[in-house]
Legacy VTK file of the C-alpha trace (Angstrom):
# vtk DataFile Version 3.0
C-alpha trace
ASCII
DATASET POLYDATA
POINTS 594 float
-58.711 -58.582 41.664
-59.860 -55.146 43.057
-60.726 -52.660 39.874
-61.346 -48.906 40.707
-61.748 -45.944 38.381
-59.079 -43.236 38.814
-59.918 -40.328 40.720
-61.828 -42.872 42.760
-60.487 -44.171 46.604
-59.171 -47.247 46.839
-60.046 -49.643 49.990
-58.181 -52.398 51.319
-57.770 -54.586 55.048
-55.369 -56.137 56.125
-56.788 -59.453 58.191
-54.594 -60.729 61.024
-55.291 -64.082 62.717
-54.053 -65.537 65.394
-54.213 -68.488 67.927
-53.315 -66.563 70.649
-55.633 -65.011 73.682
-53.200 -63.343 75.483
-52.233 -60.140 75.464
-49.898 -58.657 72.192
-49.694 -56.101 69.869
-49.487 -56.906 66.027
-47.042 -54.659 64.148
-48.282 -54.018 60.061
-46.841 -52.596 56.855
-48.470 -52.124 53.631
-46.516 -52.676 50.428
-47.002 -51.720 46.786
-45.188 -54.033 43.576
-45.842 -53.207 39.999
-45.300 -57.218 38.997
-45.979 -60.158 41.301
-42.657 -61.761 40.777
-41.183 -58.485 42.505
-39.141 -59.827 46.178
-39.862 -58.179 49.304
-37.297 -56.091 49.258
-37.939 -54.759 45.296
-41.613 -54.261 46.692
-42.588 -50.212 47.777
-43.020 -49.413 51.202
-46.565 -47.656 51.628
-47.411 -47.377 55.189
-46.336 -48.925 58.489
-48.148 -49.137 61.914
-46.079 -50.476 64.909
-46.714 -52.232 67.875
-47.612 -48.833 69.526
-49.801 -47.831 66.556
-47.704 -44.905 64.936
-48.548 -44.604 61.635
-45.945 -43.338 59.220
-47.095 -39.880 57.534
-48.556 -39.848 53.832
-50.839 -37.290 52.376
-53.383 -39.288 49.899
-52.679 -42.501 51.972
-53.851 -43.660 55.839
-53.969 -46.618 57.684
-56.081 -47.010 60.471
-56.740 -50.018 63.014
-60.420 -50.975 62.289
-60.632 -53.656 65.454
-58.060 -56.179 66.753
-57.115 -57.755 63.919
-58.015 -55.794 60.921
-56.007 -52.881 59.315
-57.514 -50.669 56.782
-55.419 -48.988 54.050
-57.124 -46.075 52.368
-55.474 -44.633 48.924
-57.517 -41.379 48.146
-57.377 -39.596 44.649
-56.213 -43.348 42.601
-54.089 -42.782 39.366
-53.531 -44.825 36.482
-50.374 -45.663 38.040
-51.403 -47.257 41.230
-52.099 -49.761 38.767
-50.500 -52.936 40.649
-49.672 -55.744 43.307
-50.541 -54.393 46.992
-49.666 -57.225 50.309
-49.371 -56.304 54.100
-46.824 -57.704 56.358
-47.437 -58.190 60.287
-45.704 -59.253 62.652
-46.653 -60.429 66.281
-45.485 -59.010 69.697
-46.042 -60.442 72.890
-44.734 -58.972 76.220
-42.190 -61.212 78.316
-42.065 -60.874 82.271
-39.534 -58.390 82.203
-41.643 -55.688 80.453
-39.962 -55.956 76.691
-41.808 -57.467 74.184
-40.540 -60.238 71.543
-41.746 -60.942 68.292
-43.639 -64.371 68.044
-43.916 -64.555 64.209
-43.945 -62.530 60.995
-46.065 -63.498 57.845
-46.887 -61.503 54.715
-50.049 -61.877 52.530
-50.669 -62.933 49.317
-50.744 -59.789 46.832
-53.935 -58.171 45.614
-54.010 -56.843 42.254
-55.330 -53.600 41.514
-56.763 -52.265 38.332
-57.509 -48.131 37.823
-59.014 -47.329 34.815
-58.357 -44.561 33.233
-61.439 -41.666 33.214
-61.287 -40.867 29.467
-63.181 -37.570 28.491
-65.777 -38.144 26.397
-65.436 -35.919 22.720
-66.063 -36.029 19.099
-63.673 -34.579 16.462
-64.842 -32.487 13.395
-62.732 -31.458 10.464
-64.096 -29.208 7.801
-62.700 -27.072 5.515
-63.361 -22.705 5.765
-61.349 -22.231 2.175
-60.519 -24.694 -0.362
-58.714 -23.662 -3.495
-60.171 -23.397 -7.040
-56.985 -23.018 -8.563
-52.862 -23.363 -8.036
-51.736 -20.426 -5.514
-55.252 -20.096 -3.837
-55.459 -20.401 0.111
-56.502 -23.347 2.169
-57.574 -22.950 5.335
-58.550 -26.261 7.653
-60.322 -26.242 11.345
-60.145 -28.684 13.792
-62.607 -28.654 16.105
-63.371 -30.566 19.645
-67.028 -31.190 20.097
-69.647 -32.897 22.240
-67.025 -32.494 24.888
-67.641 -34.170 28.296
-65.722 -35.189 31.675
-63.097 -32.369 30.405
-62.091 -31.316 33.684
-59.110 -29.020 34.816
-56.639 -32.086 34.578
-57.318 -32.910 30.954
-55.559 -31.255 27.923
-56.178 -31.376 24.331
-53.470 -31.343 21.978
-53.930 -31.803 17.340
-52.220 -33.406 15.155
-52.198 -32.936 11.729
-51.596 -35.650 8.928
-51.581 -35.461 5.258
-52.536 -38.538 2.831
-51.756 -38.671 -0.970
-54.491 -39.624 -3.469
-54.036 -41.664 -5.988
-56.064 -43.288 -8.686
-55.371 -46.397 -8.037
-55.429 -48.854 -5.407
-52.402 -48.129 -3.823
-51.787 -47.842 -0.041
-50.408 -44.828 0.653
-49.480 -44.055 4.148
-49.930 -40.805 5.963
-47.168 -38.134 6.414
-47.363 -36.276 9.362
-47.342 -32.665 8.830
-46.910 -31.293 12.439
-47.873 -32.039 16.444
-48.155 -31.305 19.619
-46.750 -32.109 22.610
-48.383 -32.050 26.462
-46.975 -28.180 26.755
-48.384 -27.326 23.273
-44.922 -27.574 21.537
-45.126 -27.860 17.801
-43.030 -30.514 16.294
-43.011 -30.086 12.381
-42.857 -33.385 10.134
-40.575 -33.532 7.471
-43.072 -32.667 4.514
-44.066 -29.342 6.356
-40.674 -27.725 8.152
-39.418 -25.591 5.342
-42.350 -24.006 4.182
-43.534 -23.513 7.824
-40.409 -22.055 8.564
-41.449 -19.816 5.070
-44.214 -18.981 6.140
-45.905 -20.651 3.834
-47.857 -22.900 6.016
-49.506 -21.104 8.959
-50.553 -23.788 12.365
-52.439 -22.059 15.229
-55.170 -22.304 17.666
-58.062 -20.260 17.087
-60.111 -21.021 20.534
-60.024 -23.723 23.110
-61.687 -25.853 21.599
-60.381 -25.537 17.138
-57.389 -25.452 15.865
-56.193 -24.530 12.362
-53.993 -25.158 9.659
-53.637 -22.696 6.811
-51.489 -22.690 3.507
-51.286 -19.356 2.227
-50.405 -20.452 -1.499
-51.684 -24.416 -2.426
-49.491 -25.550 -4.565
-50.733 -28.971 -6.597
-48.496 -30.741 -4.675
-50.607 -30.204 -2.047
-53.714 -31.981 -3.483
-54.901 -35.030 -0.962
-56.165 -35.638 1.947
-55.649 -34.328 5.407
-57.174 -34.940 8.666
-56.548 -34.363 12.108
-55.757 -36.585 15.750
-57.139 -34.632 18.567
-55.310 -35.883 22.027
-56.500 -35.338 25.446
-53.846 -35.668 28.367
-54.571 -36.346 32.093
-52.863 -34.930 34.089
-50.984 -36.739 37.436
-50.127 -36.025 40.973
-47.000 -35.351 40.056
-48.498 -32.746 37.405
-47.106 -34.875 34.761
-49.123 -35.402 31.879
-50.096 -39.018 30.239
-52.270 -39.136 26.844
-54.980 -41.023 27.890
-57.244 -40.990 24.640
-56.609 -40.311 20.569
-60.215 -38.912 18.300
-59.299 -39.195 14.788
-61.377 -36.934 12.312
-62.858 -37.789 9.198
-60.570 -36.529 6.078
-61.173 -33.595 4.313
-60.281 -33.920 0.652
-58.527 -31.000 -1.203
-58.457 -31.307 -4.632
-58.892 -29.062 -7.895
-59.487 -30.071 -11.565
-56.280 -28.775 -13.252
-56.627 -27.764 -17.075
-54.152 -26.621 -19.123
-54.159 -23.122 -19.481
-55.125 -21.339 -23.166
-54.199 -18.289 -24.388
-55.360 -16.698 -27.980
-53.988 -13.135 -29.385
-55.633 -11.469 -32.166
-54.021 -9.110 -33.720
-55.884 -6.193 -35.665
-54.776 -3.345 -38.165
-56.752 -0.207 -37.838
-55.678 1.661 -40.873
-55.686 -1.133 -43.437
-53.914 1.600 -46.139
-51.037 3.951 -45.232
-48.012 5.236 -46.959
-44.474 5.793 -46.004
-44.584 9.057 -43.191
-47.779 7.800 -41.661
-48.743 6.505 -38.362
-48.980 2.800 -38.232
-51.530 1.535 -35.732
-52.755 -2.319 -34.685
-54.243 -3.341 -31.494
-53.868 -7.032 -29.750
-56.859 -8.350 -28.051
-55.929 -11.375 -25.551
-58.428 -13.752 -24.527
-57.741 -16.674 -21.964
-58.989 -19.787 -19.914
-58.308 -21.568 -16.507
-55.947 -18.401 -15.642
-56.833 -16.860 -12.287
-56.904 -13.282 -12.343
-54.819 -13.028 -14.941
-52.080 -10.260 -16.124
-50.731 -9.972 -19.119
-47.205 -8.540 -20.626
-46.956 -8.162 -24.075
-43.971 -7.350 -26.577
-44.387 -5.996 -30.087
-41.281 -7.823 -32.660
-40.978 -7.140 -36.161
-39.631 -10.119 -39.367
-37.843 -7.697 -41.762
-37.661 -9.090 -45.101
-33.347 -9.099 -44.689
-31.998 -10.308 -41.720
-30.517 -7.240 -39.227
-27.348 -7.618 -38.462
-28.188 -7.407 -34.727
-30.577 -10.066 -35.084
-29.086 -13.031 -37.297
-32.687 -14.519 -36.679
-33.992 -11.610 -38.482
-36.879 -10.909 -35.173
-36.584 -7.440 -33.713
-38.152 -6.918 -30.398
-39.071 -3.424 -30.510
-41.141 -2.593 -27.367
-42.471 -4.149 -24.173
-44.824 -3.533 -21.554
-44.843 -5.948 -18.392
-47.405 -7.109 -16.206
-47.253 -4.070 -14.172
-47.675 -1.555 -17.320
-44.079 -0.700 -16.954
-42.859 0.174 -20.902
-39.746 -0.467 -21.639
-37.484 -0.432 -25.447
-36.279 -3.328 -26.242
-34.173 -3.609 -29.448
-35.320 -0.187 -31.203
-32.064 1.431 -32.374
-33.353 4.656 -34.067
-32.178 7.306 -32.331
-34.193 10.033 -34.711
-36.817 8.207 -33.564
-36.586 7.530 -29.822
-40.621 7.896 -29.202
-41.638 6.596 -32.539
-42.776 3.818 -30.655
-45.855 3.877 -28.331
-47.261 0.643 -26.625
-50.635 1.151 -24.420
-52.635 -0.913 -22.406
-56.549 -0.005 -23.593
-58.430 -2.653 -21.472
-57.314 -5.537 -19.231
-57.271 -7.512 -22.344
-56.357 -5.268 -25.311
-53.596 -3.381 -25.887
-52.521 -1.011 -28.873
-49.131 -0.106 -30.666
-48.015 3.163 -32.726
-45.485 3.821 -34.943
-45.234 7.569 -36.117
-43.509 8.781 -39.168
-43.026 5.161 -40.236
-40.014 4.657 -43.075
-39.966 2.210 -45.945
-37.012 0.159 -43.714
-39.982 -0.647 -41.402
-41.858 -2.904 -43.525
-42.034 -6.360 -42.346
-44.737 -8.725 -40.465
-45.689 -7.136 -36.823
-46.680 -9.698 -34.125
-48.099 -9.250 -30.179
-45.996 -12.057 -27.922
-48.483 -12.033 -24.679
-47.566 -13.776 -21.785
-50.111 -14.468 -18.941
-49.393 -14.252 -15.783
-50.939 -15.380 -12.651
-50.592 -14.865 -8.894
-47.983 -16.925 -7.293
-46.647 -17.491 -3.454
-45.507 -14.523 -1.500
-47.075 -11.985 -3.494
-45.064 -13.233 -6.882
-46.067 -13.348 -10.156
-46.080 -16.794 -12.047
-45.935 -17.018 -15.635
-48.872 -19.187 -16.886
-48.693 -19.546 -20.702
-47.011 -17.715 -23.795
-49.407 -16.637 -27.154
-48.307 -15.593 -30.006
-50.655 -13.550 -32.311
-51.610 -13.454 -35.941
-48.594 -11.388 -38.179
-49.575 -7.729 -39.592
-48.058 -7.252 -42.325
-46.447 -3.437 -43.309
-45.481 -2.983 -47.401
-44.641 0.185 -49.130
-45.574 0.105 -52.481
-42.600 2.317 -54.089
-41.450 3.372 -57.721
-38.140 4.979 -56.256
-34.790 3.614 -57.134
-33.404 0.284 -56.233
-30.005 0.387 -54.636
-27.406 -2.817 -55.287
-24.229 -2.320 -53.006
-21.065 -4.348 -54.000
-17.295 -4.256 -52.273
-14.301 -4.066 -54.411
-10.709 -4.513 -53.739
-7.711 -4.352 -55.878
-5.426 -6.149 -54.336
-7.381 -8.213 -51.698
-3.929 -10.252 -50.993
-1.508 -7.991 -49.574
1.950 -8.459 -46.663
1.723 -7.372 -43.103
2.222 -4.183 -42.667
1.136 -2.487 -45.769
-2.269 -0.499 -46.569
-5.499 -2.475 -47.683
-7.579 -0.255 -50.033
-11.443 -1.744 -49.808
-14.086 0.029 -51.614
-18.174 0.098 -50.889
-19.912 0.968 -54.402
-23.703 1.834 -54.610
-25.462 1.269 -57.924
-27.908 2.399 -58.577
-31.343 1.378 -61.105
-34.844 2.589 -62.464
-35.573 6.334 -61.205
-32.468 8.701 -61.311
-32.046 10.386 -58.113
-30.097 13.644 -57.395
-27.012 12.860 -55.365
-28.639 15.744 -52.987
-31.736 13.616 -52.631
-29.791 10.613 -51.276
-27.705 9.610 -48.471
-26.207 6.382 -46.840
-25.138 5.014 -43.324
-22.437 3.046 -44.174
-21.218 0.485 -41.790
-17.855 -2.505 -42.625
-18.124 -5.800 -40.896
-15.413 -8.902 -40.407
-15.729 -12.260 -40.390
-12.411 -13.491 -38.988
-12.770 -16.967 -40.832
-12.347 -19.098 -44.029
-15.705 -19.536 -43.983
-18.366 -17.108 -42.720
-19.484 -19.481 -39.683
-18.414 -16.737 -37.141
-20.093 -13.670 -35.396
-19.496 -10.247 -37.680
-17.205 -7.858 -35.950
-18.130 -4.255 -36.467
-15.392 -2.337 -37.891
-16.255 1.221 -38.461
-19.532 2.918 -39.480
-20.333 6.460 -41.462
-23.815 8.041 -40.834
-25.653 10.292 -43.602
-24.185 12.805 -42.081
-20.674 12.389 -42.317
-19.395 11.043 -38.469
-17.551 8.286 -38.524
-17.722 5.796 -35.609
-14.562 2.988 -35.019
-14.915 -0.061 -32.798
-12.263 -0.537 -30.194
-9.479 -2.230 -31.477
-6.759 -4.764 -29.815
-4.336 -4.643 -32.894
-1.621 -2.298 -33.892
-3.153 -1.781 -37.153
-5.461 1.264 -37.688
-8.622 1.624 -39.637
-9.815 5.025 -41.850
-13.399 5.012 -43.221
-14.223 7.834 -46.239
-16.560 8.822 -48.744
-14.673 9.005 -51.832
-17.776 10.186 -54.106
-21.108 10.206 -53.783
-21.954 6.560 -54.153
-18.518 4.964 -53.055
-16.919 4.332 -49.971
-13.278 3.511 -48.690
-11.887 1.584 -46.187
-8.587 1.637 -45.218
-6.337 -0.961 -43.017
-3.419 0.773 -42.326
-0.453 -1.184 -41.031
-2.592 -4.529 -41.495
-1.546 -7.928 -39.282
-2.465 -11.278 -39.619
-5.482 -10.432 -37.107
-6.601 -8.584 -39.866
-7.820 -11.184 -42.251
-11.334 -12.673 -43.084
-14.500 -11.987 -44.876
-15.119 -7.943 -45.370
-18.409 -6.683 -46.560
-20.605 -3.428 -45.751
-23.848 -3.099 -45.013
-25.890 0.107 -47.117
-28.719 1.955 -45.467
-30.080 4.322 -48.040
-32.012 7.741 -47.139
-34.149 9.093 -50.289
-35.957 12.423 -50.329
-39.279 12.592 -50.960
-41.065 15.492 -53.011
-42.231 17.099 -49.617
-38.527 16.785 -48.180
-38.960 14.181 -45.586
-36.219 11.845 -45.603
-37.243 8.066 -46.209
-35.123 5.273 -44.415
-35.230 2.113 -47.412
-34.263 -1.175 -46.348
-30.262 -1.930 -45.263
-28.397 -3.731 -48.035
-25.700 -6.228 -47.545
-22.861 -6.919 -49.920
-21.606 -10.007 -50.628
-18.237 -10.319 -48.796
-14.428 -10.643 -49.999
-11.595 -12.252 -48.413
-8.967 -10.176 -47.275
-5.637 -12.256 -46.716
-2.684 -10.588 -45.241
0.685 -12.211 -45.791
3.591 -12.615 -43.598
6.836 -10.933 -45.904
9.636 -12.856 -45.179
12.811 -11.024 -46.430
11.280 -8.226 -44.247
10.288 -10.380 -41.409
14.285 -12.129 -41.571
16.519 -9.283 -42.458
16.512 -7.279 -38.975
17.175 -10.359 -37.283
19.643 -11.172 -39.614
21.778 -7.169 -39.428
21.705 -8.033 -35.823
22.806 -11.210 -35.810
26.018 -9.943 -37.807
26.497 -7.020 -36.103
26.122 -8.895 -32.630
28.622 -11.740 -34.212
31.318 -9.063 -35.417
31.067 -7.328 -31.720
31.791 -10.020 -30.300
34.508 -11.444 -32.595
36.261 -8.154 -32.001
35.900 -8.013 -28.677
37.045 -11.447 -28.262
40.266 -10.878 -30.276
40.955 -7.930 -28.037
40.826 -9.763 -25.132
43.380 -12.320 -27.091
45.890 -9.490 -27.789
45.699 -7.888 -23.769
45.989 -10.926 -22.282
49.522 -12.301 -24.474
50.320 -8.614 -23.885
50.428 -8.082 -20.216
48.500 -10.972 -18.498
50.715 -13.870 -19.859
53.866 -12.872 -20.513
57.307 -13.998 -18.249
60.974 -12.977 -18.254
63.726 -16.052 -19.557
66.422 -16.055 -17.653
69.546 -16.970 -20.474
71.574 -19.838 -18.790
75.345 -18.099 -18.722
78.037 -19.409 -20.615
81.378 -19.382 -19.931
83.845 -18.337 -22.218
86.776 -19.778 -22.201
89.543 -18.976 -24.782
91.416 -21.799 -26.577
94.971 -22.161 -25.165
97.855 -22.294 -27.788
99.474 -25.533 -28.271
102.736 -24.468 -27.011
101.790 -23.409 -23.724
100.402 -27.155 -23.136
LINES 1 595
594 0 1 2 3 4 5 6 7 8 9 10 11 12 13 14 15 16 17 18 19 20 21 22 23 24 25 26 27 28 29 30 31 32 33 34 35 36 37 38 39 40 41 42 43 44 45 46 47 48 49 50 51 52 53 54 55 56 57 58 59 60 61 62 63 64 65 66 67 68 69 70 71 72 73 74 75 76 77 78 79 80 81 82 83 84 85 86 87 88 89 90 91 92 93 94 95 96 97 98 99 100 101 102 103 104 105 106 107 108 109 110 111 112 113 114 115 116 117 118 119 120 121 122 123 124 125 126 127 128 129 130 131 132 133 134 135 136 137 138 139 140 141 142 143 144 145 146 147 148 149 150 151 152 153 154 155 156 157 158 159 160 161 162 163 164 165 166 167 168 169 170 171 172 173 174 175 176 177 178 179 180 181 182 183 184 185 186 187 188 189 190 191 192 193 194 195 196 197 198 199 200 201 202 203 204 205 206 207 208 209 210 211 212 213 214 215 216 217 218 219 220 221 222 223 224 225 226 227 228 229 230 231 232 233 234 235 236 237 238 239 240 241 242 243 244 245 246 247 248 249 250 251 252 253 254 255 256 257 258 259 260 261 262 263 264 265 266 267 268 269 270 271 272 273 274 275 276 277 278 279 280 281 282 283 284 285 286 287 288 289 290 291 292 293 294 295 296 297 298 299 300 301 302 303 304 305 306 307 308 309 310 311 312 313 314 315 316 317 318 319 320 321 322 323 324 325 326 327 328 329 330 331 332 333 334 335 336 337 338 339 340 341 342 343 344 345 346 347 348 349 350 351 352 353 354 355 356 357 358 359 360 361 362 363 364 365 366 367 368 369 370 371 372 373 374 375 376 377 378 379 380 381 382 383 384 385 386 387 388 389 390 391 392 393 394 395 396 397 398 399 400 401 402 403 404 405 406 407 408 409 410 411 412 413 414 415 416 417 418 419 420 421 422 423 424 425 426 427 428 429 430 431 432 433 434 435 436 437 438 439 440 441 442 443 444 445 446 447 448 449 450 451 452 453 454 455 456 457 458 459 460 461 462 463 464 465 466 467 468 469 470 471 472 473 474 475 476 477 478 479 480 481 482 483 484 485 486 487 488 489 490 491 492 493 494 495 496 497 498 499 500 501 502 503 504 505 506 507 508 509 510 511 512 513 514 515 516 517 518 519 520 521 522 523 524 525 526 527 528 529 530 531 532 533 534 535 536 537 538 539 540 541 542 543 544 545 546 547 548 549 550 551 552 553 554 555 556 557 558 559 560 561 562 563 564 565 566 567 568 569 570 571 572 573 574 575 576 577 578 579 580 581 582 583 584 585 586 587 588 589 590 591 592 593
């Protein structure tokens, strides 16, 4: 066995002998097998020298006659595929008296095997980390990088690969998931676990110099957490400037990995005027604290728990005003129109933020909370919500000696047929301090419960400000609605034309508007009656005797018409002339003439 290194020259003779002392000429050819089983004529012709010692043409091979009986075959510049079985064939000629020459015999050798090791380069891989991640979202960045390189010629190529390898707490083997390669022509070939996000954008592979390569992941999700390492390849290239990997340098891992703890949020919320009165400005602050949130913005909405549930809100929570991460305000479920910037939410510090209420009204009392939501960074310049906080309530109370207002509906005849008028009436009581009807004033507003029972949305009927306009909700029905003030304190509503769409529960809802002794015009709390059923009737002598006069008429029409028909048809239609058989009259012949 003949071993040579590539790159190297590889030297073989081929050794003729012969018993012969004459004159002849020996006749040689150099073959190449890859297995030693391989025939003759599978075998791979090399090089051939004739009797006349014409050597075929080859560039990195030559044979040359040494002496008499020895042929040398020279392959320059070996590669690891020259790996094999090499055997000569010759053949001897001797000349005959004529001047031609005959061949005597023909042997071939026994094959030689040839080894060519591969000339690996010589390198070291190191893996470290430039930024690891201290919390969800950061950026990782890995390098890659060849060192103590040596024998890296021209013909050699490095290529990475880049792996990824779950932790877990246990002893489990876990296998590695490929995250993406390279080919010989620097082609990158994603893995499965990688393609989207690298297609995203999300993961970033590249080459930084000759010698490092990189893998980045702009937003580390926890997903993410493990271990990664990387394969650097080296290629050789061949002759025919193909490349073969001829050696793989594995890195040590790099773990990535970040205690997660849950995230905490705690709102205080503080009242800066601790005593106020109705007309006043009513002021708290919230003051946000928080832990294991990166960077962290908050949003923050002011709601309100009114001692009676809103009719808007069946939970009884307003939201009254917002302000978002990005300090963009914004009014949420604040319906006073008088009061359109009554409301003011500010952001003081990064973590404190203050609310106003001007001119505030007794109707505003209730328990006042900050909702704060944290936010941190996410992916793709995104913000992620974190955690929700809810603060300590505030509580506003007027303490009042005014007049308390009882509101009750009233119908006389609450059962009534389709199509006639339903008379319902809104009465306001009154009790303690009297009141001038000048210093008071209502928003009236009727609602419908279109059920037995009141386990249905309210519908919004009509509605009558403190100033008189009166505002109807669309309406699918033929029936029409009418909404007056009938005296100071009482209220009508009128169904006119009513239909059996038209029944259910009926109540109204009171806001009352009292003048104080400096004229400013106090909104009290809205008061809902308790409701009464309005049941509309279907009237059947009414609902049966238009069907019924047309039914008769329709019948008589057509009885007439039919009998008219009768009489024209026996009149003209029908009628044929008798023909009267004719008789003949013959008189009766006297006895005496027979």
């Amino acid at each position: 066995n003949v071993s040579v290194t590539e790159r190297d020259s590889l030297d073989l003779t081929c050794n003729i002998t012969t018993d012969r002392s004459g004159i002849f000429q020996a006749e040689v050819m150099w073959y190449f097998s890859a297995s030693p089983d391989d025939t003759l004529s599978d075998a791979q012709v090399l090089l051939s020298m004739d009797r006349d010692s014409v050597v075929s043409d080859s560039t990195l091979i030559s044979l040359s006659h040494v002496d008499r009986n020895s042929y040398r075959l020279l392959v320059r510049d070996v590669d690891v595929e020259d790996s094999g079985y090499y055997f000569c064939q010759a053949a001897v000629w001797v000349p005959l008296h004529n001047g031609s020459w005959h061949k005597v015999v023909e042997r071939t050798s026994a094959p030689v095997s040839v080894v060519v090791t591969a000339l690996e380069p010589d390198y070291e891989v190191f893996l470290n980390a430039s930024k690891t991640p201290k919390f969800s979202d950061d950026p990782t960045e890995l390098n890659c990088m060849i060192t103590n390189a040596q024998d890296t010629e021209a013909n050699i190529r490095f290529t990475v690969s880049w792996y990824y390898r779950k932790r877990l707490r246990s002893d489990d083997v876990v296998t590695e998931e490929l995250l993406a390669t390279m080919d010989a022509d620097w082609t990158l070939l994603l893995g499965d676990r990688s393609r989207e996000r690298t297609q995203n954008g999300e993961i970033i592979f590249s080459k930084k110099a000759v010698d490092t390569f990189s893998l980045r992941i702009q937003w580390t999700s926890e997903s993410d957490r493990g271990d990664y390492f990387c394969v650097i390849s080296a290629w050789s290239r061949h002759r025919n400037n193909s490349w073969v990997k001829s050696k793989d340098v594995t890195s040590a891992s790099v773990s990535i990995f970040w205690a997660t703890q849950d995230y905490t949020l705690t709102v205080e919320a503080v009242k800066l005027k601790p005593f106020f009165v109705a007309g006043h400005t009513f002021e708290m602050t919230c003051k946000v604290s928080s832990k294991n949130i990166k960077t962290p913005r908050y949003s923050v909405l002011i709601t309100a728990e009114k001692p009676l549930t809103d009719q808007s809100n069946p939970n009884g929570t307003t939201r009254i005003i917002s302000l978002n991460q990005d300090s963009v305000v914004r009014l949420e479920d604040w319906t006073d129109q008088t009061r359109v910037d009554g409301v003011v939410l500010e952001k003081v510090q990064e973590n404190e933020f203050r609310y106003r209420m001007y001119q505030t009204q007794i109707s505003d009392a209730g328990l006042y909370r900050c909702v704060v939501t944290a936010w941190s960074p996410g992916g793709g310049g995104m913000w992620r919500e974190a955690v929700n906080g809810l603060s300590n309530p505030i509580q506003i109370d007027f303490q009042t000696s005014g007049p308390v207002f009882n509101v009750s509906v009233h119908s006389d005849n609450p059962t009534i047929y389709q199509g006639e008028l339903a008379d319902l009436l809104c009465i306001v009581t009154t009790e303690g301090m009297a009141l001038e009807p000048d210093d008071m004033s209502f928003d009236v507003s009727w609602f419908a419960v279109r059920s037995f029972a009141l386990d249905r949305e309210p519908v919004l009927l009509a509605s009558l400000d403190r100033r008189g306009i009166v505002t109807q909700s669309r309406r699918n029905g033929s029936s029409d609605l009418s909404l007056e003030r009938i005296s100071p304190l009482e209220f009508r509503l009128r169904v006119h034309g009513c239909e059996d769409h038209d029944f259910g529960n009926h109540y109204c809802v009171v806001t009352p508007w009292v003048r104080s002794a400096t004229g400013v015009w106090q909104r009290e709390p809205d008061i809902k009656a308790k409701p009464i059923f309005l049941s509309v009737k279907m009237d059947v002598l009414n609902a049966f005797k238009y069907p019924l006069l047309i039914g008769i008429g329709l019948a008589t029409v057509i009885g007439l018409l039919s009998c008219l028909i009768g009489y024209c048809s026996s009149r003209w239609c029908c009628k044929k002339e008798v023909q009267e058989t004719r008789r003949e009259r013959r008189r009766l012949m006297s006895m005496e003439m027979d």
